[in-house]
TISE-74377 format. One record per residue (C-alpha): x, y, z; residue in one letter. Coordinates in steps of 0.001 Angstrom, whole numbers, plus 524288, in hexadecimal, padded with zeros to 5 digits. Example, Ala and Ser with C-alpha at 12.3 -4.5 7.8 and 13.67 -1.06 7.14 Angstrom:
REM residues 2
8300C7EE6C81E78A835667FBDC81BE4S
END
This chain:
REM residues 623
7CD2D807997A00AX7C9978155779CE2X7BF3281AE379424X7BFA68283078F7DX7B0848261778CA5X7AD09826B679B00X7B85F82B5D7A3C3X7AE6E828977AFAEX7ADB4819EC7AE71X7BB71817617AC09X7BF15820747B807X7B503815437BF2BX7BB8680ADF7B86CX7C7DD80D957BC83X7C48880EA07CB40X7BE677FF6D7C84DX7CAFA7FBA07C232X7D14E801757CE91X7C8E57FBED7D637X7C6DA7EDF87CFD1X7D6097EC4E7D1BFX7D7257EEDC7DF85X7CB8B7E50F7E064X7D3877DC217DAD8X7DFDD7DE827E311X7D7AE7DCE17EF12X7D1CB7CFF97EA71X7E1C57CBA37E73DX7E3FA7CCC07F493X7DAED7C1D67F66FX7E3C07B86B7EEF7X7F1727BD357F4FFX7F6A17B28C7FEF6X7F3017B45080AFDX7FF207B5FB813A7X7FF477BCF88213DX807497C96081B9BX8017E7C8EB80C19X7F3DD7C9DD815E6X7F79A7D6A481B88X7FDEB7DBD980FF6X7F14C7D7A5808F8X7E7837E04B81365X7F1317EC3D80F2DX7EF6E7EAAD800E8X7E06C7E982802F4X7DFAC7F5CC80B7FX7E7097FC7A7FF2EX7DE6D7F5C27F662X7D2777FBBB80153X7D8FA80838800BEX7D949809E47EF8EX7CCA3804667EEB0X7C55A80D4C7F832X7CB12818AF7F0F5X7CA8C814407E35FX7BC6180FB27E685X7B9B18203C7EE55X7BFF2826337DEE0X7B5BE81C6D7D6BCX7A9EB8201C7DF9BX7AE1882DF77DDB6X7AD8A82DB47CEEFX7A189837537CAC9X79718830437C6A9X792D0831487B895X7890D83C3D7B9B8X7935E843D67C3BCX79E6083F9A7B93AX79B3784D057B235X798958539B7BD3DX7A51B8602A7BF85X7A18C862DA7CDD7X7A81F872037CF4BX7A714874F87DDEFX7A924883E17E1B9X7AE38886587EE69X7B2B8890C57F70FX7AE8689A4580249X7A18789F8E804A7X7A0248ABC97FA50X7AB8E8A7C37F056X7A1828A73B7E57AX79F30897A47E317X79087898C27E18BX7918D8A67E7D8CEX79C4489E2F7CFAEX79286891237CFE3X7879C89BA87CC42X78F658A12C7C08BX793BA8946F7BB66X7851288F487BC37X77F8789B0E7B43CX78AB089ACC7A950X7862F88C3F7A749X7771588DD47A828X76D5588F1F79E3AX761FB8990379D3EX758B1892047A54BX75FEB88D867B153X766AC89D437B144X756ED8A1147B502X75440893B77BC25X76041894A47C6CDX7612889C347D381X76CFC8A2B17CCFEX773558A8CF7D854X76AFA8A2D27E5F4X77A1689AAF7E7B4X782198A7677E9CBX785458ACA47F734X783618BA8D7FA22X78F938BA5D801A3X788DE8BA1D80E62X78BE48AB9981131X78C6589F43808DBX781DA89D778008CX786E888ECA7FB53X782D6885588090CX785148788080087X78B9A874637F53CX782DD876897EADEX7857686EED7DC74X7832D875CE7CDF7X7826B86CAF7C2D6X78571874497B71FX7840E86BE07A958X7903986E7F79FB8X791218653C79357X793D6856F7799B0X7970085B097A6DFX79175862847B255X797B486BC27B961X7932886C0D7C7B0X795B48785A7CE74X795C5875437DCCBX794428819A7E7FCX799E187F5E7F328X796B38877780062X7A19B890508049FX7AD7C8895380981X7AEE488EF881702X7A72E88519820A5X7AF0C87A8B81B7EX7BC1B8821D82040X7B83A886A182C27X7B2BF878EA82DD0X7A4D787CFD83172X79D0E873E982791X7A2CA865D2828E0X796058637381EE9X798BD86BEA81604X7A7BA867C481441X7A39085BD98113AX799328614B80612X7A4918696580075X7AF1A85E8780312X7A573855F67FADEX7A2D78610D7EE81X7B108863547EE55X7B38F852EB7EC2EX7AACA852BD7E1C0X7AFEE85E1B7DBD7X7B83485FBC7CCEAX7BA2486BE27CEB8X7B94C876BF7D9E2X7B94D884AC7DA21X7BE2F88B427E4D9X7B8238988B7E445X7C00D8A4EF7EBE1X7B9318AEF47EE11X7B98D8BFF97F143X7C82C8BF2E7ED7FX7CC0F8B6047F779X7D7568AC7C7F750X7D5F489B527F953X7D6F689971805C5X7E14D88D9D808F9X7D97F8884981355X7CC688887B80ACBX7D4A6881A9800AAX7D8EF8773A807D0X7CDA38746880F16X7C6F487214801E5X7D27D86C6D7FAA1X7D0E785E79803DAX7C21E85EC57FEDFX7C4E085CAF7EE78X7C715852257E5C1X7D516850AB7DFF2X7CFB2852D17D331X7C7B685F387D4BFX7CC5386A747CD81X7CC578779C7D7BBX7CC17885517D159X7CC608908E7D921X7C24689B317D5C3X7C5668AA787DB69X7B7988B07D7DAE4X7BAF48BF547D8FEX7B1BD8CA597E013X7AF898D5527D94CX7A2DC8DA347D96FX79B6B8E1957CF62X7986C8F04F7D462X78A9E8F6627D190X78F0E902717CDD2X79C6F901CD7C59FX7A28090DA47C0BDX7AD2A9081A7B7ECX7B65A915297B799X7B657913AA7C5BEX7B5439057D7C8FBX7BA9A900F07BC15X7B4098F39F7B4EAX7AE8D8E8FD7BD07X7B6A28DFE87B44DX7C58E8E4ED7B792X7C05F8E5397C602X7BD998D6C97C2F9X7C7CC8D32C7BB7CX7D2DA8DB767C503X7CB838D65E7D144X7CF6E8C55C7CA03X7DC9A8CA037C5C4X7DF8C8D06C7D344X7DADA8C1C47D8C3X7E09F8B9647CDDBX7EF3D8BF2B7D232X7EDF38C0647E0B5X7E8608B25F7E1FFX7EB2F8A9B27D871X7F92F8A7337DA8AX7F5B08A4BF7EA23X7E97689F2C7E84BX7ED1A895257DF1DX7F8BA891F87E686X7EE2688E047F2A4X7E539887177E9E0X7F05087F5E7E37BX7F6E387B317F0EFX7E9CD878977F5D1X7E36D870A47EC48X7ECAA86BFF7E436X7EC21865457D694X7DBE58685B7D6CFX7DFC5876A37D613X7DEA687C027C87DX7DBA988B577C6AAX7D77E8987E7CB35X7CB0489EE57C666X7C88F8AFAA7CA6CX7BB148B3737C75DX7AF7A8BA107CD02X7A3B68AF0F7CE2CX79ABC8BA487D243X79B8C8C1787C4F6X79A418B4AB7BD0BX78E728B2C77C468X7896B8BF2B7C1AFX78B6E8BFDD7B2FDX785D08B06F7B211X779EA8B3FC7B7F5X7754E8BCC77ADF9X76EA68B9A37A20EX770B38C254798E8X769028BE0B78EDDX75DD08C3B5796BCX764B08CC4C79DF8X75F938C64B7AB12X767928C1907B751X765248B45C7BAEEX768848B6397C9F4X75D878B35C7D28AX7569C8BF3A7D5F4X756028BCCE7E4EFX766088BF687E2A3X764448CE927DFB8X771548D13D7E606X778668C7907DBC7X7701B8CDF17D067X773128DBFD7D4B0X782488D6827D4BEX77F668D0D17C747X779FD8DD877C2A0X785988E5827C72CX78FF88DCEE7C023X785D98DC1B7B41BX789788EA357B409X797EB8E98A7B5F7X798908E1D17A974X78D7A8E9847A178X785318DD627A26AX78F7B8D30F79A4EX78D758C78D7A3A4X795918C01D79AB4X7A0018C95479E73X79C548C7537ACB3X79E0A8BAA97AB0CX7AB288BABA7A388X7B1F88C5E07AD2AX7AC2D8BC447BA2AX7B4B58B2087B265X7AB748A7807B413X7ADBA8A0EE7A6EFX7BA1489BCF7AD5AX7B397894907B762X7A999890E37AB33X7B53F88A9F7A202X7BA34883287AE7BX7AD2E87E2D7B301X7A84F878FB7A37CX7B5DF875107A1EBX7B53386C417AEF8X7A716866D97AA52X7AA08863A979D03X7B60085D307A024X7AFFC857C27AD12X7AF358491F7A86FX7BE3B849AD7A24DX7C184850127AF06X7B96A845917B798X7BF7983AA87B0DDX7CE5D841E27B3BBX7CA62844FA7C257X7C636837DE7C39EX7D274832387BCAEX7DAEC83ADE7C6A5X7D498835E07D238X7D650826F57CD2DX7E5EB82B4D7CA98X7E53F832A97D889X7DFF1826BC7E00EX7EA4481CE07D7A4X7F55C826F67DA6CX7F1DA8271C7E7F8X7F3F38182E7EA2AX80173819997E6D0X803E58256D7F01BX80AAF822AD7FD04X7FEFD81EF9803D8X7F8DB819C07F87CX7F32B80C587F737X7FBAE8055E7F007X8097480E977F384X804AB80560800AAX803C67F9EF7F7A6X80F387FB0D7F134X816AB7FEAB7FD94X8101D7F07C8050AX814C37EB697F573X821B77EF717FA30X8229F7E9CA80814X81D0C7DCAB802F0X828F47DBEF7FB1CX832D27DE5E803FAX82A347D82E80CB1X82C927C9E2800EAX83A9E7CEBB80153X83AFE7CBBD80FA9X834CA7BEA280D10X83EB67BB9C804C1X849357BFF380D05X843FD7B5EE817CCX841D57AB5D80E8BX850C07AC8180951X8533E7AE4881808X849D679FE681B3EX84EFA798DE811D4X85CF779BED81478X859BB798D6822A2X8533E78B6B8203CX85D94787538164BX8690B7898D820B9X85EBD78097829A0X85FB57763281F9FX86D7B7776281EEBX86F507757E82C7DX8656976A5A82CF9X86D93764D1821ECX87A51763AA82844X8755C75E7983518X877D27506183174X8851F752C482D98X88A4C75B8D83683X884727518B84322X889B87468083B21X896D074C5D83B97X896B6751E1849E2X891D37437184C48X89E4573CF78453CX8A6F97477C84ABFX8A3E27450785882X8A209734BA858DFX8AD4E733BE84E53X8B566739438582FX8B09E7326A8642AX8B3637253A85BBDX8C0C672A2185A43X8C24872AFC86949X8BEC971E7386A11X8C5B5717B98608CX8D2C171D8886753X8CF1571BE787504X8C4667106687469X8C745708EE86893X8D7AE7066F868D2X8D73C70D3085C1BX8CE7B705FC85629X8C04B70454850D4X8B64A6FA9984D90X8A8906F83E84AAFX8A4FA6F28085767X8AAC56FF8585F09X8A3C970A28854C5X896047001E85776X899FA70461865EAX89CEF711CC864F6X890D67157585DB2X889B070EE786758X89003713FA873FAX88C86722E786CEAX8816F71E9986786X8767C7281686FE1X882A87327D86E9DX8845573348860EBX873BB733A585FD4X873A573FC6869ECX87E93747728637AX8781A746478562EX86C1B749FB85B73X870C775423861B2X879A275A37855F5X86CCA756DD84BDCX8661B7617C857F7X86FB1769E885851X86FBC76C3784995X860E576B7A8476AX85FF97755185367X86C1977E3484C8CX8650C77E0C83E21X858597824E8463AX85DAF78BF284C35X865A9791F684312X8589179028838EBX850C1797AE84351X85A887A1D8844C8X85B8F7A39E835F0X84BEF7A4B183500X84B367B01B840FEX8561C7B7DC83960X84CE67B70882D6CX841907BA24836C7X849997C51383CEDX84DFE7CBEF8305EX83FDE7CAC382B60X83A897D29B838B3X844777DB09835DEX8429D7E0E2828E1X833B97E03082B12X835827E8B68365BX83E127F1FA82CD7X833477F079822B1X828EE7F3C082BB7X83033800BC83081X83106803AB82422X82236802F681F0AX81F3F80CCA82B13X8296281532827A6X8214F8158381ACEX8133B814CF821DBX810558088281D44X80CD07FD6A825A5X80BB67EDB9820EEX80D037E2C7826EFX817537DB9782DCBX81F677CF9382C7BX818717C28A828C8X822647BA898310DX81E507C2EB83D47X811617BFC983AC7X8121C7B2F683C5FX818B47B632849D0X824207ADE1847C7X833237AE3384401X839497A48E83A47X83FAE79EB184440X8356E79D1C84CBCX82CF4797E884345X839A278E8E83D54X83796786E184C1BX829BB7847E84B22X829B077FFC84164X83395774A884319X82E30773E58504CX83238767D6858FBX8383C75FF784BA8X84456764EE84F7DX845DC7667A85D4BX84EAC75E5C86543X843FA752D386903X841C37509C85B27X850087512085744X85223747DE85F69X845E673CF885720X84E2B741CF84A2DX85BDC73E3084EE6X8574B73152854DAX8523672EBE84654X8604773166841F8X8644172333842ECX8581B71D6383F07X85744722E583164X860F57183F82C13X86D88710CD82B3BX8725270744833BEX86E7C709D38432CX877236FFFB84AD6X875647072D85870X866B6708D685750X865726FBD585DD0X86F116FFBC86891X8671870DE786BEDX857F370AE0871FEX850507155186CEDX85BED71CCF8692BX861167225B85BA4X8689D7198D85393X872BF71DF084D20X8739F7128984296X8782E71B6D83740X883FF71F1883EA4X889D07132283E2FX88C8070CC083014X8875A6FCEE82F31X895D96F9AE82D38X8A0D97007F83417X8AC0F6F77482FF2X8B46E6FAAA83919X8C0056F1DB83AECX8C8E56F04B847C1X8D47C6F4CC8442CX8E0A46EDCE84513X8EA1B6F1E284EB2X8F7216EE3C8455BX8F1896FC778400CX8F7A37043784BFAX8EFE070CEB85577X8EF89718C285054X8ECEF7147A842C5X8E21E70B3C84838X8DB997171F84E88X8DB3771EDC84284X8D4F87154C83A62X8C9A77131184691X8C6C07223F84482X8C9A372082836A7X8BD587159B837EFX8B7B771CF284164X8B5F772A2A83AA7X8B1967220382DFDX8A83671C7C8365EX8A2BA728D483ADAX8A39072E9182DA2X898017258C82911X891DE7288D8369FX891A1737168324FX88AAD7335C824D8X8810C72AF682A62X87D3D733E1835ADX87D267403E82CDCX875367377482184X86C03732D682CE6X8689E741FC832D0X867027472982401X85CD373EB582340X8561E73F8B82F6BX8566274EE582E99X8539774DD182125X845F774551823D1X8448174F5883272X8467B75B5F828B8X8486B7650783104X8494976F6D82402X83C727692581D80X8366176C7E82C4DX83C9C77B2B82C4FX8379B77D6C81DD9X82ACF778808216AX8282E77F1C82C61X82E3778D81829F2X834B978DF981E1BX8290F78A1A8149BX8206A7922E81D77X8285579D0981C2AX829CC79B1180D7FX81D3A799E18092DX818DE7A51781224X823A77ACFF80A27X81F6A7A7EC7FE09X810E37AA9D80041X814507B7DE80737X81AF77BB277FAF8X8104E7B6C27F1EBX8068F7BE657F710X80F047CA677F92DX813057C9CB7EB19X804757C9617E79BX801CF7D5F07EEFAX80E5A7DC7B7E955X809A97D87A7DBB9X7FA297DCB37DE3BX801F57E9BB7E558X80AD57EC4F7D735X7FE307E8597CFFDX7F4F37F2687D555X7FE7F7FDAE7D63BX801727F9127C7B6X7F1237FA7D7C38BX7F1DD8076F7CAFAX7FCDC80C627C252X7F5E180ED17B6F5X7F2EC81AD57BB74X
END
């Protein structure tokens, strides 16, 4: 929460808050289901989570300490002779008192022109109400682009960092140069404030006649106009495509002459340059002279009072504007996570694949359970269909006999004989149909499964194209993880319970589950197949008065009733025996609730991370 009281700790309380929530979304993780893909997912979230919290924790370490807090670091830089250390000079004697003007060294910093006099940076502290300006002087500019002085790029890489606001000073009517610009521009802080600072030469002469030479003042002022037309336009075009939004304004003004008229005090009429500077006091004395001794109006034609009103402006304002630079970087850093290679634009794009990612779950869920309800279909109509192949075919062999065998007729003691003479037949062929149908609802189950399998490869591949298209990279499929396909993993499952050995065990328990078995006796070790033959056939031998064609319709009349019953028993008999083998229970148990609950717990845990994804970018928005 902010507090207008002290901008400074609720800048550092908001990097906590930032920081104290990411915390927590890394700790969430913890509790997320662990699932093979919701693990990789998870290591991407928490190098996002790695990536926010190393930056968010660089911007709070950053934040000026509370005696720096007040601190308006100005940094002046430029080439070798533009006049930083003369301007620094100035500014330091329009803000000092009596005592330090006759303490200082006024002067010892400015180069005679014969090389750089500035070898380090070198810091002024300058008191102003409740903030400090500090005027920093850099060394001339030109070993850093001609790469000579690796350590001194980084001292001037490291003033310019620190830096609210920098003037770049351009000196003896010279232009910026582009490639000093943007060798400097990569060195400062988004929120430093640039101001570009033309340093106009023109020199006071020792022996002036004005109806000759004219004022020293229109040479002055003609000699800034001629500059502020010629270069502005250009030169602010440079600066502005150079450095951008930290760009502000243009200053023309001559730093030597404000130097000059703030080292005098005229109270005692007494220049307070060092005397081992004669050369700078004999300048002094000549523009002393150009203006009839009015330093003030020295100081007021060198236009210094400009730089002045920025400068106090800056250090008065310097906590307001440290609490908005500060506020700008948070809004910088939270806009930058939702830039294209932004934290969370990564989140919310792996947000985004997890969902079509769950939509492709579903899809193979609808897909699996579409699948194994066909199975059970199948499996369901087994009994039924054999019963009715069985009647079909033994139905019609009875029918042969009872026209060739029989004399048209049909009795109990013949059917007894029949079912026994067939007995071992009628156990292979429904042995053999129950395997063929089994075997047919398998195969057709595992096709089903590698069609899901197949479309699921297939739009992953598509998916995957399309994250590199995008330059993203996730993970891959969790089926191919587990280095199977559905079908594949349907069969082993179910393993041996349904191959043909143990088919065989099940249909020998067909006749054993029930009924009436009058042929078990009559088959050693063989199936019975008791419940195909009702307790009481009542058959009657039928009377020949009837006529032989009528006779043998009512024996296949009998025959096909008989057979009828046959149908019901055996189909009642393999319901039950498939029923207790449950061959769909086995499927279900060993893919199908696999496969489920992996879906469902795949989904759980994705939903979490969408949710904790939405969350965050939600906290983030309150920007």
């Amino acid at each position: 929460m902010m507090t207008m009281n002290d901008p400074r700790q609720s800048i550092l309380q908001t990097y906590e808050r930032i920081e104290d929530r990411l915390t927590a979304l890394s700790m969430k993780l913890d509790t997320i289901i662990d699932t093979e893909m919701s693990n990789v997912h998870k290591q991407e979230i928490r190098a996002q989570i790695a990536r926010m919290q190393q930056d968010f924790r660089a911007a709070r370490w950053a934040v000026p300490d509370r005696n720096e807090w007040c601190v308006c670091n100005v940094a002046f830089f430029g080439e070798t002779t533009a006049g930083k250390s003369t301007l620094i000079e100035a500014l330091r004697l329009h803000w000092a008192d009596n005592a330090q003007k006759y303490t200082e060294q006024w002067g010892s910093s400015i180069g005679s022109g014969a090389g750089d006099c500035t070898k380090e940076p070198i810091a002024y502290d300058v008191r102003l109400g409740s903030g400090i300006l500090r005027l920093i002087d850099l060394p001339g500019i030109e070993g850093v682009l001609e790469e000579q002085n690796p350590e001194f790029s980084t001292k001037l890489e490291d003033a310019l960092r620190t830096a609210n606001v920098i003037l770049y000073l351009v000196g003896n009517g010279k232009k910026p140069e582009r490639g000093t610009i943007a060798k400097v521009a990569q060195y400062l802080r988004q929120d430093a404030r640039v101001y570009a600072v033309y340093n106009v030469h023109c020199p006071a002469k020792a022996e002036r006649i004005p109806e000759i030479d004219g004022s020293y003042i229109d040479e002055l002022y003609a000699e800034m106009k001629h500059i502020q037309c010629a270069m502005e336009e250009q030169a602010r075009k440079i600066l502005a495509d150079r450095l951008g939004e930290s760009f502000e304004d243009i200053y023309v003004m001559n730093a030597h002459l404000a130097f000059m008229g703030a080292a005098y005090d005229p109270l005692f009429g007494l220049s307070v340059i060092m005397p081992e500077r004669s050369t700078l006091r004999q300048e002094q004395e000549s523009y002393a002279r150009e203006f009839a001794g009015d330093t003030d109006a020295m100081r007021a034609s060198a236009r210094l009072d400009m730089i002045v009103d920025l400068l106090q402006d800056r250090a008065a304002r310097i906590q307001e504007l440290q609490a908005e630079q500060q506020t700008q970087r948070i809004r910088r850093l939270i806009d930058g996570l939702f830039g294209s290679a932004g934290a969370l634009s990564i989140l919310q794009s792996l947000a985004e694949q997890m969902q079509r990612e769950q939509c492709e779950y579903y899809g193979a869920q609808i897909n699996v359970n579409a699948a194994t309800f066909q199975f059970e279909q199948r499996i369901t109509a087994i009994p039924r269909t054999v019963a009715s192949k069985f009647r079909t075919k033994y139905q019609d062999l009875m029918y042969d006999c009872i026209e060739k065998h029989w004399d048209g007729t049909i009795d109990e003691r013949r059917v007894r004989q029949f079912m026994k003479e067939h007995a071992e037949e009628m156990r292979g062929f429904v042995a053999e149909a129950v395997q063929q149908k089994i075997n047919e609802a398998l195969s057709r189950l595992m096709e089903e499964y590698e069609a899901v399998w197949a479309d699921f490869e297939r739009k992953e591949a598509m998916e995957q194209t399309r994250l590199q298209t995008l330059g993203l990279h996730f993970t891959g499929s969790g089926f191919q993880a587990q280095g199977h396909g559905l079908g594949t993993f349907v069969m082993n499952g179910l393993g041996a319970a349904v191959g043909g050995a143990a088919m065989r065990e099940i249909l020998f328990a067909v006749a054993k589950k029930g009924g009436a078995n009058l042929l078990a006796g009559l088959v050693k070790g063989g199936m019975g197949l008791g419940p195909f033959i009702a307790m009481n056939v009542g058959f009657e031998v039928l009377k020949h008065i009837l006529g032989a064609e009528s006779q043998t319709s009512k024996a296949k009349a009998a025959a096909c009733k008989f057979f009828e019953r046959q149908e019901t028993a055996l189909a009642d008999d393999l319901y039950r025996v498939l029923d207790e083998l449950d061959l769909v229970g086995q499927v279900n148990k060993s893919y199908y609730d696999v496969f489920t609950n992996m879906v469902e717990r795949q989904d759980r845990a994705y939903q979490q991370m969408i949710d904790e994804i939405e969350d965050l970018s939600a906290f983030f928005c309150w920007r």
